[in-house]
Backbone bond lengths (Angstrom), bond angles and torsions (degrees), N, CA, C in turn:
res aa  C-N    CA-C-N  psi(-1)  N-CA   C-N-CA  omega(-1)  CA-C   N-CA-C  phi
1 X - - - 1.457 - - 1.527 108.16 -
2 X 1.267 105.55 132.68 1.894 96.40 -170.37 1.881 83.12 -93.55
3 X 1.508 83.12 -178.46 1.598 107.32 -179.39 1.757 121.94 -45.59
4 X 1.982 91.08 -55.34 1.625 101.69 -162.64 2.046 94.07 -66.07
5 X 1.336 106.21 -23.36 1.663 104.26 -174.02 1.673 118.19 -80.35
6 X 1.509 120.54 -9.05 1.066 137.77 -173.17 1.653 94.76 -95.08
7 X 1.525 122.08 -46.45 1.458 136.54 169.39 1.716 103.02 -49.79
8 X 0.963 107.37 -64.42 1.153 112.26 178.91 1.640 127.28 -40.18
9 X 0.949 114.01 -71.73 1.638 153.49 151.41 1.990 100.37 -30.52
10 X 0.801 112.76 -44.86 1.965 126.94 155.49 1.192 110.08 -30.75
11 X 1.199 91.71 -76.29 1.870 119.17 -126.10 2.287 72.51 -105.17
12 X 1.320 136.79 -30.84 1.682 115.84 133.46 1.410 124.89 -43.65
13 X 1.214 110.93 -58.58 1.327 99.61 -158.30 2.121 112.40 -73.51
14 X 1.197 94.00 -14.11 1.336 117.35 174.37 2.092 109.87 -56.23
15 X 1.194 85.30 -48.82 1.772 108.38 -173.32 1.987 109.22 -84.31
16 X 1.596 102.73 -13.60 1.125 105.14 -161.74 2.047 80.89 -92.92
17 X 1.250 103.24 -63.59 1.754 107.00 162.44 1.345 126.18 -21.34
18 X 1.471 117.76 -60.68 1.241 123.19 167.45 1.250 137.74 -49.64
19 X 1.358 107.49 -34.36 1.504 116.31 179.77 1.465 99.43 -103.41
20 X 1.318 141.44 7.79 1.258 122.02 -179.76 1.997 89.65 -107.64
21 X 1.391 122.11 -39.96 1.343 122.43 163.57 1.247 115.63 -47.41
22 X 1.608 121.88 -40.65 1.349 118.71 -150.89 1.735 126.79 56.36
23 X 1.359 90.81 59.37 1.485 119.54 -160.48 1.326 113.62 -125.57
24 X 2.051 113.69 60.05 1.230 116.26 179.63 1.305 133.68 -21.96
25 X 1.625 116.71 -59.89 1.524 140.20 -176.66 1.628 94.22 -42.57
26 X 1.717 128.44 -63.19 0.653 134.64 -158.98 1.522 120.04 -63.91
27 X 1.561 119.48 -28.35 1.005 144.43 -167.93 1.908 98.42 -82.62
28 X 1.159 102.44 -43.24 1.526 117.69 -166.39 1.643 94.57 -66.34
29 X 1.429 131.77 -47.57 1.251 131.50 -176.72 1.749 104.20 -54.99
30 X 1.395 119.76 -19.61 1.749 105.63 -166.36 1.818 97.66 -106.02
31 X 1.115 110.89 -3.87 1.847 111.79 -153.32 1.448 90.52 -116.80
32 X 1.076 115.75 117.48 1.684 122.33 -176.51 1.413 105.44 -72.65
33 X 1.267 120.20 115.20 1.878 117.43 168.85 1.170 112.69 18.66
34 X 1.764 110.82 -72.87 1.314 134.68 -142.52 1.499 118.13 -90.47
35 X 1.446 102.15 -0.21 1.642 129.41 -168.13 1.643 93.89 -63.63
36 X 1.284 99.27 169.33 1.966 114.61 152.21 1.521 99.12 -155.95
37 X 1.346 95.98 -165.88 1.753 121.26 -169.62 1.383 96.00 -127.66
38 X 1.114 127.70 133.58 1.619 135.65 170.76 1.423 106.86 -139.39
39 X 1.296 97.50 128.48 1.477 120.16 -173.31 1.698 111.04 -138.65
40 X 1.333 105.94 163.69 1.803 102.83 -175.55 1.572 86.09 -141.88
41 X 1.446 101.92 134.13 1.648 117.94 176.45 1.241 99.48 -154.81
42 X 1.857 104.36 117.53 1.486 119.65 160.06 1.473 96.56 82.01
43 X 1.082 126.03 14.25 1.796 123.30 -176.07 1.851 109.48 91.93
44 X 1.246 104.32 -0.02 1.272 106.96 -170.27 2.105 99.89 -87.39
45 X 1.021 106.89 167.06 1.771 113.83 -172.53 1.389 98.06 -112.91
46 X 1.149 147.90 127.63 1.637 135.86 169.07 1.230 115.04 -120.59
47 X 1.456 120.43 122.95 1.789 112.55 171.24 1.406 108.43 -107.99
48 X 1.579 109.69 136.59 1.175 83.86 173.73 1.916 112.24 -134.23
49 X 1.297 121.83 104.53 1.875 117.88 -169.11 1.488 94.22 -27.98
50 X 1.315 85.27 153.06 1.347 109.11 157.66 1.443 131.20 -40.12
51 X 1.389 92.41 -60.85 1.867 115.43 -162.51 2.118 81.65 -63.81
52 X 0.774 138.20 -31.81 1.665 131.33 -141.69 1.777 81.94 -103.19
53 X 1.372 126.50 -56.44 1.256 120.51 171.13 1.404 104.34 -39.31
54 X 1.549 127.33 -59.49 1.824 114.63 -146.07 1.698 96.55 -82.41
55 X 1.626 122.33 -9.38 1.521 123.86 176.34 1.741 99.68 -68.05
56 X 1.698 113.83 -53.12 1.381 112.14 -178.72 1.276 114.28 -45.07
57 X 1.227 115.03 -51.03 1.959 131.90 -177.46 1.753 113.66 -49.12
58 X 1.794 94.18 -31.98 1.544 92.70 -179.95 1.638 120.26 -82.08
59 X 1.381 98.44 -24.43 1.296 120.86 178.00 1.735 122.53 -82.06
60 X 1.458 131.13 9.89 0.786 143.94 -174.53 1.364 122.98 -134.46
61 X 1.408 133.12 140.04 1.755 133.86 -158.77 1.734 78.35 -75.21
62 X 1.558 104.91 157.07 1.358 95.21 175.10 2.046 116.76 -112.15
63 X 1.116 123.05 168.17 1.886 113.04 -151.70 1.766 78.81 -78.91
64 X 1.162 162.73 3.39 1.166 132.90 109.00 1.170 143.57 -28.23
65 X 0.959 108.46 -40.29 2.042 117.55 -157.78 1.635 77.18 -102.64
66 X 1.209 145.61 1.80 1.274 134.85 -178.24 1.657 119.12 -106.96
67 X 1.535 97.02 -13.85 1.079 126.12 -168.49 2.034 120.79 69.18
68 X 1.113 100.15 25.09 1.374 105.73 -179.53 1.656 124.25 -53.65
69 X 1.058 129.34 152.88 1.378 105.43 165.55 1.306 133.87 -83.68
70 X 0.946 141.66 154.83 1.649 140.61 -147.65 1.917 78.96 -120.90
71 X 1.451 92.46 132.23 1.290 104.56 160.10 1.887 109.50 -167.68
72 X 1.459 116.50 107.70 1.622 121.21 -161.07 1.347 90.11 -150.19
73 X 1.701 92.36 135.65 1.533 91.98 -176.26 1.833 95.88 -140.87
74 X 0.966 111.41 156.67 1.532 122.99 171.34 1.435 110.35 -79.71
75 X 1.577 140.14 127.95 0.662 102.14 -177.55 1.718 109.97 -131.64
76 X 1.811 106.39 11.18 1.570 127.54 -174.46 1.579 103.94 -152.33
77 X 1.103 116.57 137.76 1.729 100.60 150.17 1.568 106.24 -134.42
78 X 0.814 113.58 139.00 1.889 103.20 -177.85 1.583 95.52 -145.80
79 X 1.640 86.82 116.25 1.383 101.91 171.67 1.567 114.80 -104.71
80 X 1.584 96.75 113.00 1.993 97.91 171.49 1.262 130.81 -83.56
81 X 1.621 102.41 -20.99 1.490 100.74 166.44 1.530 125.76 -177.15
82 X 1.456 123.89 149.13 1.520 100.52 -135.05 1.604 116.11 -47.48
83 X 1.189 125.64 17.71 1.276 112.56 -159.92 1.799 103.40 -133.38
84 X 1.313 107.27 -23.49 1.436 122.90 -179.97 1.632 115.01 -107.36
85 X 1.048 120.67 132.65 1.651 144.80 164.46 0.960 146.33 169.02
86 X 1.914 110.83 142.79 1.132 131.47 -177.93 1.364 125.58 -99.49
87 X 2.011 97.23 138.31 1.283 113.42 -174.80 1.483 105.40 -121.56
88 X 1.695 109.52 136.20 1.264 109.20 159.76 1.672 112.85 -129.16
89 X 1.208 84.55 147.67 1.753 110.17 -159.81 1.066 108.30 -142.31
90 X 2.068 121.52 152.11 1.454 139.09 -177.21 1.768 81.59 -110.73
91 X 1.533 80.98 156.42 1.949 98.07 163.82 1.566 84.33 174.72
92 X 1.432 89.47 164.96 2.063 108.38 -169.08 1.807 94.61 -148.40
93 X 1.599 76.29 141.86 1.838 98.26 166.16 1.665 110.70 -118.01
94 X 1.323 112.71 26.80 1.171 133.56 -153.97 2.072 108.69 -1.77
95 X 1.068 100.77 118.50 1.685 141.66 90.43 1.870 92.73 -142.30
96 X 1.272 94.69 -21.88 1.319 96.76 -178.64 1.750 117.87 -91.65
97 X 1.265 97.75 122.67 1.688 122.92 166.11 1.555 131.47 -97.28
98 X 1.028 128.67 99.36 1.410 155.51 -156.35 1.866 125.05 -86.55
99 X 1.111 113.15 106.59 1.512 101.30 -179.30 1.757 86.76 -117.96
100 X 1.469 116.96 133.82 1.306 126.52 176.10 1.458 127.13 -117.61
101 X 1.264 138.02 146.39 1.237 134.17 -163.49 1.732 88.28 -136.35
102 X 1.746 98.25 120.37 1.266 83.15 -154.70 2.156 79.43 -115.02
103 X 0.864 132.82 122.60 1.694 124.09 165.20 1.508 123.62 -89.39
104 X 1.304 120.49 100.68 1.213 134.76 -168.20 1.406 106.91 -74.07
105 X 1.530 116.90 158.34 1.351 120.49 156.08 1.158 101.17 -150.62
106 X 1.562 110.39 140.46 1.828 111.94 148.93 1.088 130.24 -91.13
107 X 1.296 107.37 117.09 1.322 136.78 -177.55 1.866 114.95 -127.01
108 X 1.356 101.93 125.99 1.216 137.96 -161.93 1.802 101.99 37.06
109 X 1.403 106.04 69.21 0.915 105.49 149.60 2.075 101.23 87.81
110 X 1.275 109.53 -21.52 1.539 93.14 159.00 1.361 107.37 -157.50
111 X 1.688 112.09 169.19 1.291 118.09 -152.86 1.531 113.74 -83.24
112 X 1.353 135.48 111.82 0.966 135.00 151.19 1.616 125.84 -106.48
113 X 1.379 110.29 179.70 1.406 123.19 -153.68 1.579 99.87 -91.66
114 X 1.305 115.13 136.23 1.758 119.23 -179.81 1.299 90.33 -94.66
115 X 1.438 135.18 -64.57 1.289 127.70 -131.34 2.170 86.42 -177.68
116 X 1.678 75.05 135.49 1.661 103.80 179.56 0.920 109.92 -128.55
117 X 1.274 121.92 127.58 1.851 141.01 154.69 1.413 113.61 -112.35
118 X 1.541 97.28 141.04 1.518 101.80 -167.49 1.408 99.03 -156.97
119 X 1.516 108.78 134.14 1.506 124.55 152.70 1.223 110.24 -115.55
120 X 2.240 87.64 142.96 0.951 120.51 -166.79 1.652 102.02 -102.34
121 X 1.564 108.15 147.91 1.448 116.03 173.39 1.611 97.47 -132.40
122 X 1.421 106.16 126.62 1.656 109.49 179.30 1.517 99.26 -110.29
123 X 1.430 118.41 132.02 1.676 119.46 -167.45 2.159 74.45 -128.04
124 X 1.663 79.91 172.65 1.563 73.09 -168.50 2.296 65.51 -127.51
């Protein structure tokens, strides 16, 4: 595993922590300002900033504090160039099940997240 993939693999597992704590601050260190969440439901397109995502996160018990089970796995990382890469990854807030496409960049010096797309699978 070289360095920038161990960086990488971090600054995931960092985001994978955050959202299973429900640990905005923490979340805010991997998601660049300028980031959003994009999702498609029912044919509909959804963006959603950052800052309005980590308000939802504060406002919600987190699948820790719920006692949920934690189960997130990595399941790609492909780095194109030292400064750009993509990760796709599973994780659940159960009913909801999550596959994420996460596009990294380094910027000032470490890798955070530009922009996330994610489908949702709700199992009952």
């Amino acid at each position: 595993m070289t360095d920038e993939t161990a960086a990488i693999r971090a600054a995931v597992q960092t985001y994978l922590d955050g959202l299973y704590e429900g640990d905005a601050d923490k979340l805010a260190t991997v998601f660049h300002p300028t980031s959003a969440l994009t999702w498609e439901e029912t044919g509909v397109l959804t963006i959603l900033p950052r800052d309005q995502w980590l308000t939802a996160v504060r406002g919600r018990a987190s699948s820790q504090a719920r006692g949920l089970e934690r189960r997130d796995e990595i399941l790609l990382i492909d780095q194109s160039s030292p400064t750009t890469a993509f990760v796709k990854l599973t994780c659940q807030i159960p009913p909801r099940f999550f596959t994420d496409y996460l596009s990294f960049l380094k910027v000032e010096g470490r890798w955070q997240v530009a922009q996330k797309i994610f489908a949702t699978d709700v199992r009952n």
